[in-house]
C-alpha positions as CSV (number, residue, x, y, z in Angstrom):
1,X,0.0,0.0,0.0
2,X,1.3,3.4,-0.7
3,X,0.0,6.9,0.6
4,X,-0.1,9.5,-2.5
5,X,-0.7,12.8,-3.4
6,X,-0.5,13.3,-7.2
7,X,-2.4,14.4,-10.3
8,X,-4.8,11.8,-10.3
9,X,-6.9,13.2,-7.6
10,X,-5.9,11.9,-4.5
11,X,-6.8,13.6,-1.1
12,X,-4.0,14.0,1.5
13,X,-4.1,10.8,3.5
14,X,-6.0,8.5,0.8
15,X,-3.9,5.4,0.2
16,X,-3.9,3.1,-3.4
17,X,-3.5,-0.2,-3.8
18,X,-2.5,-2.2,-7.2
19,X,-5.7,-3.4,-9.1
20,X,-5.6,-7.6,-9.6
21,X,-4.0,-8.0,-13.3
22,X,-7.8,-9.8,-14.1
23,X,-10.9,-10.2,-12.7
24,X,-13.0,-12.6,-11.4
25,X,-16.3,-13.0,-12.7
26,X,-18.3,-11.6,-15.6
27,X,-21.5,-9.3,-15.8
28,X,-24.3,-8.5,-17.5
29,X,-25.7,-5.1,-17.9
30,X,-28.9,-5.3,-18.2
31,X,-30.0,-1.6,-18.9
32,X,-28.7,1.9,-18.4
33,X,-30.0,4.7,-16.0
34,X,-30.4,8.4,-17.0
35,X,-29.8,11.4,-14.8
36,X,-29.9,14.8,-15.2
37,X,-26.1,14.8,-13.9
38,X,-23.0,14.7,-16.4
39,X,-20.4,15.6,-13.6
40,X,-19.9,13.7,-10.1
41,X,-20.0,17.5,-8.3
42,X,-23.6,18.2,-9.7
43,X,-24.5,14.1,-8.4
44,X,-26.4,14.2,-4.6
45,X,-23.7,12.9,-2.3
46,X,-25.8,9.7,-1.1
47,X,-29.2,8.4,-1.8
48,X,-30.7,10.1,0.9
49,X,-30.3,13.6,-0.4
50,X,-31.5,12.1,-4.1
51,X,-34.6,11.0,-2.0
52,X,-34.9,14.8,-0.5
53,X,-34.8,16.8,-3.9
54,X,-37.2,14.2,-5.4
55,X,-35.4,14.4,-8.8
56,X,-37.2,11.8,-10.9
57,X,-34.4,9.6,-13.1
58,X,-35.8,7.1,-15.7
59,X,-34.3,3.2,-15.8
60,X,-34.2,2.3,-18.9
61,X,-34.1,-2.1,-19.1
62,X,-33.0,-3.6,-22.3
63,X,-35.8,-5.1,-24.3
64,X,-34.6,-8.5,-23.7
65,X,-35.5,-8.7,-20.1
66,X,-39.0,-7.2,-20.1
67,X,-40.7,-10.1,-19.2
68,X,-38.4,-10.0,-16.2
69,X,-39.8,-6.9,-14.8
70,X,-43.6,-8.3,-14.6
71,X,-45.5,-7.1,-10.8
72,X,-42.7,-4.8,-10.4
73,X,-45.6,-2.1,-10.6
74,X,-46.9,-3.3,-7.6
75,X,-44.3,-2.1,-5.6
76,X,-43.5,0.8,-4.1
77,X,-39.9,0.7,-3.7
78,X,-37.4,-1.1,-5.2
79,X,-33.5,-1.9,-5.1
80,X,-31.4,-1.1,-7.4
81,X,-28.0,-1.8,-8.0
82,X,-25.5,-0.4,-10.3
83,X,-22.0,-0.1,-11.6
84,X,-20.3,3.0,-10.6
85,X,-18.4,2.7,-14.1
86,X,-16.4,6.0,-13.5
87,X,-15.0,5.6,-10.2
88,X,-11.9,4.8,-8.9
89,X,-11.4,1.5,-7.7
90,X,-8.0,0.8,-6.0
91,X,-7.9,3.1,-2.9
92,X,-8.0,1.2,0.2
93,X,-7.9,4.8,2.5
94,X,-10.2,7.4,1.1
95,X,-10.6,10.8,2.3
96,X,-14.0,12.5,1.7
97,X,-14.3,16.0,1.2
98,X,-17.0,16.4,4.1
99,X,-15.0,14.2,6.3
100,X,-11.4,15.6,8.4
101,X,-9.9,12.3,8.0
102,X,-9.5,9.1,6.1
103,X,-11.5,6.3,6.2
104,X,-11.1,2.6,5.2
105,X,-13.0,2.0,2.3
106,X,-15.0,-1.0,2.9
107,X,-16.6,1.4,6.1
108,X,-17.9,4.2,3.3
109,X,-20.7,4.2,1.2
110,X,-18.2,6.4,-1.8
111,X,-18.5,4.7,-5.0
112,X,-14.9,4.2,-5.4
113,X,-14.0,1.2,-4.4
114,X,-12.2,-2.2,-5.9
115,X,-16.2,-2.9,-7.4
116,X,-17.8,-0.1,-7.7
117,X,-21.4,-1.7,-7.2
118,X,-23.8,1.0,-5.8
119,X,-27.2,0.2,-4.1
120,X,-30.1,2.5,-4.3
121,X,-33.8,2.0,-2.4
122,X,-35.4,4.3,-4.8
123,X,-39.9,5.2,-5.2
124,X,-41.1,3.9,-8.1
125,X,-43.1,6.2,-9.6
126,X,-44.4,5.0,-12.9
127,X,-43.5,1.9,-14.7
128,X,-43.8,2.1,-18.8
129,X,-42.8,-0.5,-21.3
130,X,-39.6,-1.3,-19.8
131,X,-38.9,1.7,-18.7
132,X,-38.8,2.9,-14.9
133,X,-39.4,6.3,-13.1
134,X,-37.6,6.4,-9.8
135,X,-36.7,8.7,-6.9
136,X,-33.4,7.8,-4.7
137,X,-30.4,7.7,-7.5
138,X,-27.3,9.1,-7.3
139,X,-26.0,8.2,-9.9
140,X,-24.4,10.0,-13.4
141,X,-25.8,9.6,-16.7
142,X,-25.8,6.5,-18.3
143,X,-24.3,4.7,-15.4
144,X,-24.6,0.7,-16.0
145,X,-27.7,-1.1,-14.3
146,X,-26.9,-4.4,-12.7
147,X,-30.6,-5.4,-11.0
148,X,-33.3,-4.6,-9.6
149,X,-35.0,-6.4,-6.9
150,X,-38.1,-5.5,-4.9
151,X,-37.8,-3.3,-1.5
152,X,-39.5,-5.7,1.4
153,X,-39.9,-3.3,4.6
154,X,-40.7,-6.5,6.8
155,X,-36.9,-7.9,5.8
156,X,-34.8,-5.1,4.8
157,X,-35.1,-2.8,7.4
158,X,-32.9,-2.8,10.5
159,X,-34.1,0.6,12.6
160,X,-31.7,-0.6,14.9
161,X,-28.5,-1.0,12.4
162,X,-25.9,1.7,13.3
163,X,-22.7,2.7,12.4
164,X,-20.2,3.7,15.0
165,X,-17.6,5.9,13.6
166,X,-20.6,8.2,12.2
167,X,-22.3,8.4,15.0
168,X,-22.2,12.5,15.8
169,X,-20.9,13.3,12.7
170,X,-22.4,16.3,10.8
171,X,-24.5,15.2,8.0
């Protein structure tokens, strides 16, 4: 591991790590999502502040897997996950700009990591041919969709869940 500070956009503190020569396992994207950001500054900083300004962003699912989205206008919510595509992915230290210090980065929610898989709840707001209306991304434009499953309150909530080191930080 080395600590850096160069032109590639590394923080003071935030530590790289080199990528495996290969990976592991292969993917299928099965649509794209579209946003009304182009730049990672104009992106909200976590799903939570997508969910505040309400911005609706459309899912669009390749043709193929229509029939894969049948009942999915029952729900309410949903999951999505997605592929960060323009993220960093070798920093094992990251420093975020709200944050004084470094963090590991399996203990932050920051897109950049070794797979840059991001998971949304988002409100589905209209479902039309197979294309979805949501509220909750935070994503860029175009960004890679991976799946989408549906939100069950009864078994993916934890009101209890906590995380210690942001406990008392500002938000």
């Amino acid at each position: 591991m080395t600590a850096k500070t160069d032109d590639a956009g590394l923080r003071p503190g935030e530590v790289t790590v080199p990528l495996p020569a290969s990976t592991d396992a292969g993917l299928y994207f099965i649509g794209r999502i579209r946003t009304p950001w182009s730049a990672r500054k104009d992106c909200p900083k976590n799903t939570r502040e997508a969910r505040e300004r309400g911005t609706v962003c459309t899912i669009e699912v390749d043709p193929r897997w229509g029939e894969a989205m049948a009942g999915l206008e029952t729900c309410s919510h949903l999951i999505v996950l997605y592929w960060m595509d323009r993220a960093r992915r070798d920093l094992v230290v990251q420093r975020p700009a709200h944050y004084d210090t470094g963090r590991a980065t399996f203990a932050l929610r920051s897109p950049v990591r070794p797979n840059p898989i991001a998971l949304a709840v988002v409100e589905l707001r209209k479902v039309a041919g197979n294309t979805l209306e949501v509220v909750g991304l935070d994503c860029l434009d175009g960004t890679p969709l991976l799946d989408i499953k549906p939100y069950f309150a009864s078994t993916d909530a934890i009101p209890d869940a906590r995380v210690g080191w942001h406990e008392g930080q500002k938000r």
